[in-house]
N, C-alpha and C positions, 0 to 999 in steps of 0.2 A: 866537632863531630868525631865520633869512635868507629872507629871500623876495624874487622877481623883481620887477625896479618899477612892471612892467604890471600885476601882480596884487597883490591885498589881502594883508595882511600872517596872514592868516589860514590860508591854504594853508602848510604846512609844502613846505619842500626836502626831499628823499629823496636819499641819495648811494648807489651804487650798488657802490663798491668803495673799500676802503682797503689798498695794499701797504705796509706798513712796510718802509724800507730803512736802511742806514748811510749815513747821506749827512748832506751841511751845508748842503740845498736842498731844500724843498720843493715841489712839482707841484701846484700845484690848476686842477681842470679847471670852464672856466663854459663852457656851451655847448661851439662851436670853439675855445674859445682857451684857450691851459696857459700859468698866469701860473707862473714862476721866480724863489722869493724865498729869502733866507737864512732857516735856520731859527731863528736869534733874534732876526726881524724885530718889530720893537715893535707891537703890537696896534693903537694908532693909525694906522700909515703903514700897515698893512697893510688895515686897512677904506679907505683914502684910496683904494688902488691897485685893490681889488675892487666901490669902487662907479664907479670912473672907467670901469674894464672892462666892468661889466654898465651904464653912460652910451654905451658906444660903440655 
């Protein structure tokens, strides 16, 4: 489970739309910002990248 860092880890995330495409890049949207990652980005560098973004 993901949850925002102001709130308790208790509140589940809700996501609101998934387009599947043929692509080699991923979209995820936090807030305003749409982070662009390769899609066989390693699970590690990619939680690095999505908690720097929901730090900002």
């Amino acid at each position: 489970m993901v949850a925002p860092l102001t709130e308790t880890a208790k509140t589940a995330v809700k996501f609101a739309r998934v387009e599947p495409a043929a692509s080699s890049t991923v979209e995820i949207v936090i807030g305003d910002v749409v982070v662009r990652v390769a899609s066989d980005i390693e699970s590690d560098h990619l939680a690095k990248i999505l908690r720097a973004v929901r730090k900002a």
